[in-house]
N, CA, C and O atoms as a GROMACS GRO file, in nm:
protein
  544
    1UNK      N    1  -0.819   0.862   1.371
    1UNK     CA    2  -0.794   0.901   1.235
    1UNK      C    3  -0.726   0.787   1.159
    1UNK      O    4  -0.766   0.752   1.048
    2UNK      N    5  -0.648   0.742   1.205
    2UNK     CA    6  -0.542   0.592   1.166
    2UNK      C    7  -0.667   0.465   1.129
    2UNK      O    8  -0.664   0.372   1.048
    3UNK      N    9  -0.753   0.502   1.209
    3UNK     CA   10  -0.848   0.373   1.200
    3UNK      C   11  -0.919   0.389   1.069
    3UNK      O   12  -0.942   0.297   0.991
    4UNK      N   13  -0.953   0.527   1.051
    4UNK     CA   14  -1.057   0.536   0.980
    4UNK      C   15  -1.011   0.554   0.818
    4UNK      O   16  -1.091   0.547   0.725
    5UNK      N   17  -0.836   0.585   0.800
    5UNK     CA   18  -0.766   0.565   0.706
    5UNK      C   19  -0.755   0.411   0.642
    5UNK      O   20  -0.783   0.378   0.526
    6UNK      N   21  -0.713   0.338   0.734
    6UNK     CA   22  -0.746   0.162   0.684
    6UNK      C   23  -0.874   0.145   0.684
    6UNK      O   24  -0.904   0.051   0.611
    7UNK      N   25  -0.977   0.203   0.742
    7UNK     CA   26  -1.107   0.163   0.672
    7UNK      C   27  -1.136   0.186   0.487
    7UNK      O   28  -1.151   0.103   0.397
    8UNK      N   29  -1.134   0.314   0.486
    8UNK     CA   30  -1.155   0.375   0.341
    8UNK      C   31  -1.057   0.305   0.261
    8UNK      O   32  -1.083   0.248   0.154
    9UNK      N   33  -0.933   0.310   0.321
    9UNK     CA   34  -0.807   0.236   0.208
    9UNK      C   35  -0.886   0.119   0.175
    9UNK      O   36  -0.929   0.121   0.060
   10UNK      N   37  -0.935  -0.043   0.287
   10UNK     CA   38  -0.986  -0.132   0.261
   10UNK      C   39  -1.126  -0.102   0.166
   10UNK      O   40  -1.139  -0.158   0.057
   11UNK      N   41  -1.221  -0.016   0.214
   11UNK     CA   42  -1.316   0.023   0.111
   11UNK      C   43  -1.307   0.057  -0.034
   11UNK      O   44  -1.399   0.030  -0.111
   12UNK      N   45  -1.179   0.124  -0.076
   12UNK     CA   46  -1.155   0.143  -0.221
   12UNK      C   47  -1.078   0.013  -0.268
   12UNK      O   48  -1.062  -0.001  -0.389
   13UNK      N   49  -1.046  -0.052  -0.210
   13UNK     CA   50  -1.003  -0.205  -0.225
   13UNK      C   51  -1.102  -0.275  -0.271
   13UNK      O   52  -1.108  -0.337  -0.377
   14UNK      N   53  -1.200  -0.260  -0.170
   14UNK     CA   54  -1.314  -0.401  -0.196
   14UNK      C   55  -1.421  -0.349  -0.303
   14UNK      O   56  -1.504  -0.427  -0.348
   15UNK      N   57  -1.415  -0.190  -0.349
   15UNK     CA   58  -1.455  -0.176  -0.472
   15UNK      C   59  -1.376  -0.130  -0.575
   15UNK      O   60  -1.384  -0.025  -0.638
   16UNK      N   61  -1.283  -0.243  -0.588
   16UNK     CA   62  -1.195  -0.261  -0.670
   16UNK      C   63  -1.149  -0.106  -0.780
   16UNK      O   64  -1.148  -0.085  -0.901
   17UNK      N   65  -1.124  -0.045  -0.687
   17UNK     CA   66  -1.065   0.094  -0.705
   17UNK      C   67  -0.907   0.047  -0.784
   17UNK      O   68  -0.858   0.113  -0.875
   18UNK      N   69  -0.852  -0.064  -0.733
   18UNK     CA   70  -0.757  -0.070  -0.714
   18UNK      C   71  -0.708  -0.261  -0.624
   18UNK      O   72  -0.770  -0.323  -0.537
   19UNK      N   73  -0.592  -0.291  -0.688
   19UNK     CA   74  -0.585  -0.434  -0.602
   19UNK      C   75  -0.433  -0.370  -0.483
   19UNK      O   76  -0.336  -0.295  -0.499
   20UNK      N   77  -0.492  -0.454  -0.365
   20UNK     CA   78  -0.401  -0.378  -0.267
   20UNK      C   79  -0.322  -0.518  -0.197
   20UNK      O   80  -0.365  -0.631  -0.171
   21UNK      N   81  -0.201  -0.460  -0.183
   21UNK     CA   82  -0.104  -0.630  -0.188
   21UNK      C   83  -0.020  -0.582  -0.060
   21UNK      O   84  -0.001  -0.688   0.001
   22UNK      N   85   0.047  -0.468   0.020
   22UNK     CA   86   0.077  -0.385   0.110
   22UNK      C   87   0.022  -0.267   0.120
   22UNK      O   88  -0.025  -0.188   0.038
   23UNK      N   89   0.044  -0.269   0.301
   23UNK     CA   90   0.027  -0.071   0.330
   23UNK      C   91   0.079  -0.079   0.462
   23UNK      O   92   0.082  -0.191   0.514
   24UNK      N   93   0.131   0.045   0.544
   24UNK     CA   94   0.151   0.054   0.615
   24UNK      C   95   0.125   0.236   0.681
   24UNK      O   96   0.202   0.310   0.620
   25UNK      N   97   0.055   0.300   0.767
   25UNK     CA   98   0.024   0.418   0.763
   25UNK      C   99   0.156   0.444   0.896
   25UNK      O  100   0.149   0.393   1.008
   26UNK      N  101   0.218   0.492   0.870
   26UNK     CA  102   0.316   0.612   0.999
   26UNK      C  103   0.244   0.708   1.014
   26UNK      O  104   0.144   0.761   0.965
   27UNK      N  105   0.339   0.724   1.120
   27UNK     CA  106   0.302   0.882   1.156
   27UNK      C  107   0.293   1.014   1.068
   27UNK      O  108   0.208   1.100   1.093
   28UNK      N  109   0.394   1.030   0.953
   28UNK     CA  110   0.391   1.136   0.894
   28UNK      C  111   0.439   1.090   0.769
   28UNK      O  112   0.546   1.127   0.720
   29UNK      N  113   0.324   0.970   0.692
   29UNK     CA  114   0.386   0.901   0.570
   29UNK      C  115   0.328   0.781   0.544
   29UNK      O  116   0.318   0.742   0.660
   30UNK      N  117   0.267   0.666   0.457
   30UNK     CA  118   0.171   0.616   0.384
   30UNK      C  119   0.277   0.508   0.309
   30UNK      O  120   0.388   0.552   0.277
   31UNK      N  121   0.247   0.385   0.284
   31UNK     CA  122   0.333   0.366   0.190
   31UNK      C  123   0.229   0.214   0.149
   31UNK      O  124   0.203   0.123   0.227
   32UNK      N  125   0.196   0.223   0.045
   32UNK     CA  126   0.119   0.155  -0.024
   32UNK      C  127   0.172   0.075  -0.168
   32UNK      O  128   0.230   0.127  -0.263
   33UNK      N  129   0.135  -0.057  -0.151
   33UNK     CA  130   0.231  -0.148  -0.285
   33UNK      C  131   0.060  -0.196  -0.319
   33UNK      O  132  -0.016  -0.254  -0.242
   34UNK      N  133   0.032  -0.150  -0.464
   34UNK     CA  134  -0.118  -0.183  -0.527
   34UNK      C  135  -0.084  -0.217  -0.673
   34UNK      O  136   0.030  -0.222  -0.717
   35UNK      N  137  -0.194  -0.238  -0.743
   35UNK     CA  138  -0.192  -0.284  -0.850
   35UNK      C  139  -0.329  -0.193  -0.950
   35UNK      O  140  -0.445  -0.212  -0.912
   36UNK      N  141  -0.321  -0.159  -0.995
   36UNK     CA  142  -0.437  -0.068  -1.072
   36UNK      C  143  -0.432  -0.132  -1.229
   36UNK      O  144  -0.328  -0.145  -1.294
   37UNK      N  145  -0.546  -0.162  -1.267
   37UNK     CA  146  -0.577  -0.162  -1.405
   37UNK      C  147  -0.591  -0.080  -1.482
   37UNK      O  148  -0.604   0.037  -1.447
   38UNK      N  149  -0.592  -0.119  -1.617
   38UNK     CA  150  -0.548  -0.056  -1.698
   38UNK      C  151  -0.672   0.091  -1.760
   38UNK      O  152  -0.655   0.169  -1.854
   39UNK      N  153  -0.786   0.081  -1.666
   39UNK     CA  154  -0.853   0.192  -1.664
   39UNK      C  155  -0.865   0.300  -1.588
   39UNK      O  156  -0.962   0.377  -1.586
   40UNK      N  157  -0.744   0.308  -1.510
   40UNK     CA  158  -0.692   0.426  -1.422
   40UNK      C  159  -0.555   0.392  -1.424
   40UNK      O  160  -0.486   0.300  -1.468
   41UNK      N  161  -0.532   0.538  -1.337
   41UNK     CA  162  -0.400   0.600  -1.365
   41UNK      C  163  -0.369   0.559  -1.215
   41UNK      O  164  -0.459   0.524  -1.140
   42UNK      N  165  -0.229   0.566  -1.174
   42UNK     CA  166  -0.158   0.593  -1.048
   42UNK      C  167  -0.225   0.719  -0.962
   42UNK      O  168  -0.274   0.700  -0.851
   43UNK      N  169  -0.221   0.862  -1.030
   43UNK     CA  170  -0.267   0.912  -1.012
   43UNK      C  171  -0.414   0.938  -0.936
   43UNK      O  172  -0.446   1.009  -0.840
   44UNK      N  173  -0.493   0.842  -1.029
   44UNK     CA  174  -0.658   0.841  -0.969
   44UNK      C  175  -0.625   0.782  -0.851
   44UNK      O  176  -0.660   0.828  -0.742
   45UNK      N  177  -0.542   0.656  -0.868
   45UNK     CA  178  -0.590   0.564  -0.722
   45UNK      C  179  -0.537   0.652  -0.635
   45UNK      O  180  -0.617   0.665  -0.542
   46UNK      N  181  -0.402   0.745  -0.613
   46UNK     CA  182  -0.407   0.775  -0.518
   46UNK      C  183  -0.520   0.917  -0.463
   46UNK      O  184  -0.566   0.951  -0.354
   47UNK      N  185  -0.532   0.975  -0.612
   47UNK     CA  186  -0.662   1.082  -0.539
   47UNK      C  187  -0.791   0.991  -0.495
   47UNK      O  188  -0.895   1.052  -0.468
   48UNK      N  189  -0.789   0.841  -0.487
   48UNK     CA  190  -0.903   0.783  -0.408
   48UNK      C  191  -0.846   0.832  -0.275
   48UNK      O  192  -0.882   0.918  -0.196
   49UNK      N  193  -0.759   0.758  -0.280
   49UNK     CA  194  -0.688   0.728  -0.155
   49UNK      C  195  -0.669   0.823  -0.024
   49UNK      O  196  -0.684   0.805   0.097
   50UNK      N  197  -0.628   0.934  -0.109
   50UNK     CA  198  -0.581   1.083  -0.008
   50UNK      C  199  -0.696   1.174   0.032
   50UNK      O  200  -0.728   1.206   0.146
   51UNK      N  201  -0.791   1.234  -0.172
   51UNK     CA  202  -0.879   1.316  -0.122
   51UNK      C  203  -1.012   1.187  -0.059
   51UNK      O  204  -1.104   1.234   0.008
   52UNK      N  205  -1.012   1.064  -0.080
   52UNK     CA  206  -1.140   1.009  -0.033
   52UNK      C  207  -1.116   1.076   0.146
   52UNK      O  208  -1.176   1.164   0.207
   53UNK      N  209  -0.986   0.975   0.191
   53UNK     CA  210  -0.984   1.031   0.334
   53UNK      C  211  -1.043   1.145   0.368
   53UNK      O  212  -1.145   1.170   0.432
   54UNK      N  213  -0.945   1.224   0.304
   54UNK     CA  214  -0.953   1.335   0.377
   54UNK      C  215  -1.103   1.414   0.340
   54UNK      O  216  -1.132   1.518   0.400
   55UNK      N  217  -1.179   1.367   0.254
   55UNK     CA  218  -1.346   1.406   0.257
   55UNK      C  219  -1.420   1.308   0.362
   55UNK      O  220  -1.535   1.346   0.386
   56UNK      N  221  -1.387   1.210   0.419
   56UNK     CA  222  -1.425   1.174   0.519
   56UNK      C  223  -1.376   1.174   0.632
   56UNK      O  224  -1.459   1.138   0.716
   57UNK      N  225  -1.239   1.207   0.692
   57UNK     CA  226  -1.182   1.278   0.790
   57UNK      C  227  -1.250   1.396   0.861
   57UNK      O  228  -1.260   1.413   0.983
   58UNK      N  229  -1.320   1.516   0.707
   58UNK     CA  230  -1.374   1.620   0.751
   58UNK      C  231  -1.545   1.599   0.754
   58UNK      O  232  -1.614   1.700   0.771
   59UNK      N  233  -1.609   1.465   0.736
   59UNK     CA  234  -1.731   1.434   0.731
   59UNK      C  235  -1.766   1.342   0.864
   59UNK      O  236  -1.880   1.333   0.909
   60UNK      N  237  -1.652   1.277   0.918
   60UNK     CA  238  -1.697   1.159   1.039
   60UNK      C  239  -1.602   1.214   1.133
   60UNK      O  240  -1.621   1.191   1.252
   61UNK      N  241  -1.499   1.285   1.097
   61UNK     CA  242  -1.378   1.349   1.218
   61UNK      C  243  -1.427   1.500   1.256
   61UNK      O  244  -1.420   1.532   1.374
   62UNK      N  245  -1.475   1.590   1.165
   62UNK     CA  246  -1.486   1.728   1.188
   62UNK      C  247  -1.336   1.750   1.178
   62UNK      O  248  -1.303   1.817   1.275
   63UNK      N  249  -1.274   1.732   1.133
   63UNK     CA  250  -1.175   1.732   1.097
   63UNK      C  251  -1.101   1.887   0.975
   63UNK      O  252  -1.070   1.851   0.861
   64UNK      N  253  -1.091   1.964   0.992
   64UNK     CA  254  -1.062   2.051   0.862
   64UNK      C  255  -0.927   2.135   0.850
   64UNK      O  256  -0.899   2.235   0.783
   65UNK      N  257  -0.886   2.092   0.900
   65UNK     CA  258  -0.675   2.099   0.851
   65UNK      C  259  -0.636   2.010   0.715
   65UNK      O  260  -0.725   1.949   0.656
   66UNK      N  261  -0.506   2.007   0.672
   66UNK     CA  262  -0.487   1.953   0.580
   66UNK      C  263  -0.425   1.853   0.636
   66UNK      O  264  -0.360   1.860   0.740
   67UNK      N  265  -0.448   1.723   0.547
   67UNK     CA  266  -0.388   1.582   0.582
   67UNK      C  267  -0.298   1.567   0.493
   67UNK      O  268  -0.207   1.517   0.559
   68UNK      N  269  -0.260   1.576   0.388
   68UNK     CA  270  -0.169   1.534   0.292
   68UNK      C  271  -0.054   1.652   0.223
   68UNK      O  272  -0.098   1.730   0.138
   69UNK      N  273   0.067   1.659   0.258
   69UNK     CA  274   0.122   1.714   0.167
   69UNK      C  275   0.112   1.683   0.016
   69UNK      O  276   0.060   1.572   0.000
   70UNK      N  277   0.136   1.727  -0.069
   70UNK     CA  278   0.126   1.709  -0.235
   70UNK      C  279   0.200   1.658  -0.331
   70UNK      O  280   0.311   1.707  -0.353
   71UNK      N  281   0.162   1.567  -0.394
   71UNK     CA  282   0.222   1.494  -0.487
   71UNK      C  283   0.268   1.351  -0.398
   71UNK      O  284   0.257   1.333  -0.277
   72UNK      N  285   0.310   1.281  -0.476
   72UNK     CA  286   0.363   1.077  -0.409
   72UNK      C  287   0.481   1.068  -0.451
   72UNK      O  288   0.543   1.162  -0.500
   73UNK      N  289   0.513   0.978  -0.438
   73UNK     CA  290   0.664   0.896  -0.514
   73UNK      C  291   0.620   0.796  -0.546
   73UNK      O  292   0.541   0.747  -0.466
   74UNK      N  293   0.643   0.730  -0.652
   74UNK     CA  294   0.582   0.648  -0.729
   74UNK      C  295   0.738   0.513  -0.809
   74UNK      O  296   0.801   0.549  -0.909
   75UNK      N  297   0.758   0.421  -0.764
   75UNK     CA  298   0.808   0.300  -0.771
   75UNK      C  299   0.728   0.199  -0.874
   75UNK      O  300   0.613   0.163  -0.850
   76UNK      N  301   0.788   0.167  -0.967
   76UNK     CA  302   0.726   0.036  -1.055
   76UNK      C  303   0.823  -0.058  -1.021
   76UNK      O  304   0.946  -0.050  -1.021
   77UNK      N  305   0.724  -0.176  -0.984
   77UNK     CA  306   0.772  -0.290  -0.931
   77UNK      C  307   0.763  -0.417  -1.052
   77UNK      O  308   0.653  -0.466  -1.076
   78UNK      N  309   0.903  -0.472  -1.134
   78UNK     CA  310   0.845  -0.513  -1.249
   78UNK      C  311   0.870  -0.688  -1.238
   78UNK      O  312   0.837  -0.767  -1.326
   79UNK      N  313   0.942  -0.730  -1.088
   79UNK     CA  314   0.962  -0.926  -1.086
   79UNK      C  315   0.939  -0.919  -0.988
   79UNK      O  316   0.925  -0.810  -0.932
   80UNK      N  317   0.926  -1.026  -0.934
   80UNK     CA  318   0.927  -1.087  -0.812
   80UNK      C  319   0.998  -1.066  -0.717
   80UNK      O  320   0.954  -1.082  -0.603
   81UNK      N  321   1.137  -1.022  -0.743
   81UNK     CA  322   1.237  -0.988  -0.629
   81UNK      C  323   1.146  -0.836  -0.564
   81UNK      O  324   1.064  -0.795  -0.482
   82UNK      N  325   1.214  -0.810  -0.647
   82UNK     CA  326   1.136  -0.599  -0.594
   82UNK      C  327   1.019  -0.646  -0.538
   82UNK      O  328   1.031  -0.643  -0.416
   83UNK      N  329   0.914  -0.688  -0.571
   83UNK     CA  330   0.752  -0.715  -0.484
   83UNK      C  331   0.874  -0.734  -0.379
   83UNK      O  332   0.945  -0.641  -0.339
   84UNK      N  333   0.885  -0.848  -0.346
   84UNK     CA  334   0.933  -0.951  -0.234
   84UNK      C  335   1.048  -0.833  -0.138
   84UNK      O  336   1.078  -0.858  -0.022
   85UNK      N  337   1.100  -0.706  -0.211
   85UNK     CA  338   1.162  -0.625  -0.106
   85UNK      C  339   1.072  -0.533  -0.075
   85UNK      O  340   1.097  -0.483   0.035
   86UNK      N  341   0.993  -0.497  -0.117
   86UNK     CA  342   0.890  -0.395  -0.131
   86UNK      C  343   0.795  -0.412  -0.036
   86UNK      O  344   0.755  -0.316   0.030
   87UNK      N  345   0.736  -0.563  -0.015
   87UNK     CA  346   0.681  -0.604   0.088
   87UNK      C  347   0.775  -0.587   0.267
   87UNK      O  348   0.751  -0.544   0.380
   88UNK      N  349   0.861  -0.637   0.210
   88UNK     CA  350   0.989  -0.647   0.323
   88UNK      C  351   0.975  -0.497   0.414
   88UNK      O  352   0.947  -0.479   0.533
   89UNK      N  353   1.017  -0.377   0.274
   89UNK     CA  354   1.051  -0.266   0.338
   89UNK      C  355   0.913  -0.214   0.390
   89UNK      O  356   0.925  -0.149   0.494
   90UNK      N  357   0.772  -0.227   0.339
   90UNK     CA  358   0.675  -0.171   0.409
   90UNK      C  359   0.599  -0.235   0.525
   90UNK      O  360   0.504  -0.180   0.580
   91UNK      N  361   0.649  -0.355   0.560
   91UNK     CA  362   0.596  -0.493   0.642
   91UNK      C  363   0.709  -0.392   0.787
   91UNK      O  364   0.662  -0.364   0.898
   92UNK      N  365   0.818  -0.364   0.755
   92UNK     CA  366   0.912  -0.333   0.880
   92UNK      C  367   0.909  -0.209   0.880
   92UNK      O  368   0.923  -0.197   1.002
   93UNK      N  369   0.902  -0.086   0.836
   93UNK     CA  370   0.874   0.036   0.871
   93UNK      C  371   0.844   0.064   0.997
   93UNK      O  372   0.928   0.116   1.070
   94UNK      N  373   0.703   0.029   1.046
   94UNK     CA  374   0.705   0.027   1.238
   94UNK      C  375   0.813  -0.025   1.314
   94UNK      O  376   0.823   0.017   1.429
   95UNK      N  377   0.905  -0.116   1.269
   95UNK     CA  378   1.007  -0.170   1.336
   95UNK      C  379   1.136  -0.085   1.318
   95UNK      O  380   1.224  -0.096   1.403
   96UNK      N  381   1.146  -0.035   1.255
   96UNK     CA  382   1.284   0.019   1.238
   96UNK      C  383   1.223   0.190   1.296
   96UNK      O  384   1.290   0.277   1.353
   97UNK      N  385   1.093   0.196   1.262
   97UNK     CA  386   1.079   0.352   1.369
   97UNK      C  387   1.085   0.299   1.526
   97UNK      O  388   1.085   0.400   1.596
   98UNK      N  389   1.088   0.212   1.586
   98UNK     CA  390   1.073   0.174   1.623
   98UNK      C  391   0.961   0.149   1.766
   98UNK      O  392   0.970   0.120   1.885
   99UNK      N  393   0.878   0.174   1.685
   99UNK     CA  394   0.704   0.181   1.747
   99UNK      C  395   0.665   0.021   1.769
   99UNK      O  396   0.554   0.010   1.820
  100UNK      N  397   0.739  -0.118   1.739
  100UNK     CA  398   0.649  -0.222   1.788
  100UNK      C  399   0.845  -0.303   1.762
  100UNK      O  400   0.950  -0.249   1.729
  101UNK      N  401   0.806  -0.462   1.801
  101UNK     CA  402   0.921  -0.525   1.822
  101UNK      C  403   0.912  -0.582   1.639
  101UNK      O  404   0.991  -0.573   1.545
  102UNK      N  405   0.746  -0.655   1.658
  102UNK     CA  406   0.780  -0.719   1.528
  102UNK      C  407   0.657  -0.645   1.450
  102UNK      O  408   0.574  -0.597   1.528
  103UNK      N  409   0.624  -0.624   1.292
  103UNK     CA  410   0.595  -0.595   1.230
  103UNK      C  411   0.431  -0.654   1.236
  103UNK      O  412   0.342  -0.577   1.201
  104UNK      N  413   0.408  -0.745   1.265
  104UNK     CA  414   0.257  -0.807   1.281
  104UNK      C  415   0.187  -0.757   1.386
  104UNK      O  416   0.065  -0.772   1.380
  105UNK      N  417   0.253  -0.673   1.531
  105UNK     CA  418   0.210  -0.613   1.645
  105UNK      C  419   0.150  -0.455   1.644
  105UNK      O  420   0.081  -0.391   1.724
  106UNK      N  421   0.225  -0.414   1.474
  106UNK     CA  422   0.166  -0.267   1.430
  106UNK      C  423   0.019  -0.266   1.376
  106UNK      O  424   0.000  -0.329   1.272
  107UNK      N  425  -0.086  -0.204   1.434
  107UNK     CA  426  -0.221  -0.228   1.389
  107UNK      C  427  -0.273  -0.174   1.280
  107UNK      O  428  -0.388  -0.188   1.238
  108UNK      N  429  -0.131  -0.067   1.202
  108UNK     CA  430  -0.193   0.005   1.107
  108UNK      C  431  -0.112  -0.035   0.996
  108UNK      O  432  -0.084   0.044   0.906
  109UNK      N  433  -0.066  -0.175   0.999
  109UNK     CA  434  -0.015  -0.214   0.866
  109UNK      C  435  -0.082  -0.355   0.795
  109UNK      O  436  -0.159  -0.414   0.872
  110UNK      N  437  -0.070  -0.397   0.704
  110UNK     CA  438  -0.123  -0.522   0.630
  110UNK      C  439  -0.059  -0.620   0.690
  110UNK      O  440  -0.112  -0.731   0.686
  111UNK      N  441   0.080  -0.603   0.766
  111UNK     CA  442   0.134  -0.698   0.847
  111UNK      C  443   0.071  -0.751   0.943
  111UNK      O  444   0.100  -0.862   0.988
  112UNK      N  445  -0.052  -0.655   0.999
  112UNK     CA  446  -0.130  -0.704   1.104
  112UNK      C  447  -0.192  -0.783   1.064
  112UNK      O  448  -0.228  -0.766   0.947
  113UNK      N  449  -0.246  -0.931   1.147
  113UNK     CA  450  -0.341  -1.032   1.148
  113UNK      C  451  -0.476  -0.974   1.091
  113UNK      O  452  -0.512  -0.858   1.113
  114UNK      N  453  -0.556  -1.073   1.010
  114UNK     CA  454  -0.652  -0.997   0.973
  114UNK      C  455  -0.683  -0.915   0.857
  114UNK      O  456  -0.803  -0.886   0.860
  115UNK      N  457  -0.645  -0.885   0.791
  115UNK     CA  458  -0.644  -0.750   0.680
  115UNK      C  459  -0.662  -0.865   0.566
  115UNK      O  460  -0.603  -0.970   0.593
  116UNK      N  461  -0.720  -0.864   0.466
  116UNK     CA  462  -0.753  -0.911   0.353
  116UNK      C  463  -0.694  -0.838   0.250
  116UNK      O  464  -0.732  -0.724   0.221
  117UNK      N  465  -0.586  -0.906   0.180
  117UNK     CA  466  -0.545  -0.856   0.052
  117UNK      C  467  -0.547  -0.894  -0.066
  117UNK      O  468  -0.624  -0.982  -0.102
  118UNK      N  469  -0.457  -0.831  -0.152
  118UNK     CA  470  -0.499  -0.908  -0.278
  118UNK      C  471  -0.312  -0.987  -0.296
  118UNK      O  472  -0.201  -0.954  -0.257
  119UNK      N  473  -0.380  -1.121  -0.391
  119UNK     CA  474  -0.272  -1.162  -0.399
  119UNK      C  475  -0.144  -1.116  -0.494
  119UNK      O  476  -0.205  -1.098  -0.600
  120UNK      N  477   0.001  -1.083  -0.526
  120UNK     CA  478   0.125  -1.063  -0.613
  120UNK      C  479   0.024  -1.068  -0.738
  120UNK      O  480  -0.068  -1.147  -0.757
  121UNK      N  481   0.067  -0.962  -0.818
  121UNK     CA  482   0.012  -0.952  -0.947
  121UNK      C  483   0.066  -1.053  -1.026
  121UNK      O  484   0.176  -1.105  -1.011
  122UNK      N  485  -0.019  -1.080  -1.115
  122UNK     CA  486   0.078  -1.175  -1.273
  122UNK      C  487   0.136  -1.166  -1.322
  122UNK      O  488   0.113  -1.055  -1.371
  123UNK      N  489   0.238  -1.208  -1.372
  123UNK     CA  490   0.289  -1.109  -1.482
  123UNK      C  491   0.448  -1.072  -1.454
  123UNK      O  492   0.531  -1.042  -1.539
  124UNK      N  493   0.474  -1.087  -1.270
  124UNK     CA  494   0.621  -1.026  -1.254
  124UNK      C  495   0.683  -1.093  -1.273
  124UNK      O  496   0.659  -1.207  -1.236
  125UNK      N  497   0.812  -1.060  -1.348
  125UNK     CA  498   0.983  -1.179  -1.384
  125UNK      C  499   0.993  -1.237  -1.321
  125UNK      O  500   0.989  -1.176  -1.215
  126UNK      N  501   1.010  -1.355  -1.302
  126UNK     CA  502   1.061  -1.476  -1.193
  126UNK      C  503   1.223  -1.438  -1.099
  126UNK      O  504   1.252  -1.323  -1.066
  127UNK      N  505   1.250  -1.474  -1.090
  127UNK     CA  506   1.416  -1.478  -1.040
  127UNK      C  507   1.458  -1.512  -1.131
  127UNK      O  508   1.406  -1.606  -1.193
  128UNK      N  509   1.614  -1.423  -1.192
  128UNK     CA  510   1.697  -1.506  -1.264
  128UNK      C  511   1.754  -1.644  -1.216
  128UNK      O  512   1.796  -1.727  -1.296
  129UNK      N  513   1.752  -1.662  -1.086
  129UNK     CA  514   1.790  -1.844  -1.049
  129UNK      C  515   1.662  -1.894  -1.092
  129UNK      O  516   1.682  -2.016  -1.100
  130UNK      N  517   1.574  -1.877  -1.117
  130UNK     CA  518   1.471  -1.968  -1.172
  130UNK      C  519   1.398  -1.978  -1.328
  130UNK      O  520   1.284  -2.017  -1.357
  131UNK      N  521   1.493  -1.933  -1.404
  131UNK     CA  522   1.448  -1.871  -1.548
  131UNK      C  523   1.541  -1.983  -1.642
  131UNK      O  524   1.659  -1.956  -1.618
  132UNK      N  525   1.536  -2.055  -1.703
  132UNK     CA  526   1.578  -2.098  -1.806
  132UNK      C  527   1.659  -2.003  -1.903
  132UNK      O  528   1.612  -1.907  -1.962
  133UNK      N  529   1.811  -2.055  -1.908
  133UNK     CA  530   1.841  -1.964  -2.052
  133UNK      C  531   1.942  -2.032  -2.160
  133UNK      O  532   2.035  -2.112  -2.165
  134UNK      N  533   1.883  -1.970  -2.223
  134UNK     CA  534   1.867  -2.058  -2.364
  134UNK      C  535   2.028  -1.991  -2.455
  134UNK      O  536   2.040  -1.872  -2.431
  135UNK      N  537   2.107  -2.029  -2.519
  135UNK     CA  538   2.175  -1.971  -2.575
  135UNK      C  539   2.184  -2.041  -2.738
  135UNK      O  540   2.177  -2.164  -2.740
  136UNK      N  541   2.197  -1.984  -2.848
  136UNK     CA  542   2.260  -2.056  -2.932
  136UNK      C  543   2.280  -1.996  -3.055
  136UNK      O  544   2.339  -2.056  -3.145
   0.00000   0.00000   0.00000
C-alpha cells in the first residue's frame, strides 16, 4: 500500500497536478511540502492526493476500508528559512519514530535516493543575514 501511495503521489507530480519539493508517508500520517499554482486550490491537490489513492487502493489493492481521516493541516511556507525547516522536519520524521538510523534509509520518504523532485519555489524571502537594509 506504501508503495503504491509514492507511486500516484509521483504520478500527480509528473502531471503537474502540483510541484512536489518533500514527502514522507508514516504509519498513521502523510506530510507533504508542494507548491500548487495558481489554478488550484490546496484543497484540490490534496483531494488528488487522498481520494486519487484511495480510488486506486480499492482498484489495484481490493482494498475497501477507509484510508484517510478528514480534513489536513495546512502550513504556508513564505522564505527560505521555514522551506529549509520544513524540509528538516519531514526528511527526519522516520528518525525520530524511530523506524531507520538516518533519514535517506526510509523508503517511503523523498529523503530516499532516487525520487525526483521539484526544485524550492521562487519567490521565498531570503534570510534576514542576507537581505540588504536600507535606512534613511
Amino acid at each position: 500500500m506504501a508503495e503504491l501511495f509514492v507511486k500516484a503521489l509521483l504520478e500527480y507530480r509528473n502531471q503537474q497536478k502540483f510541484r512536489l519539493h518533500e514527502f514522507v508517508l508514516m504509519r498513521d500520517h502523510v506530510h507533504v511540502l508542494l507548491t500548487i499554482g495558481p489554478e488550484t486550490t490546496v484543497e484540490r491537490a490534496l483531494q488528488f492526493i487522498k481520494g486519487g489513492f484511495s480510488f486506486r487502493a480499492g482498484r489495484e489493492l481490493d482494498f475497501r476500508g477507509p484510508v484517510w481521516q478528514r480534513g489536513f493541516s495546512e502550513v504556508r511556507v513564505l522564505d527560505e528559512a521555514s522551506f529549509r525547516s520544513h524540509v528538516e522536519y519531514i526528511r527526519n520524521n522516520p528518525v525520530r519514530a524511530h523506524l531507520v538510523d538516518s533519514p535517506e534509509q526510509y523508503p517511503y520518504s523523498s529523503a530516499c535516493p532516487g525520487y525526483h523532485l521539484d526544485p524550492p519555489p521562487q519567490g521565498l524571502k531570503p534570510p534576514i543575514s542576507n537581505a540588504i537594509l536600507r535606512h534613511g
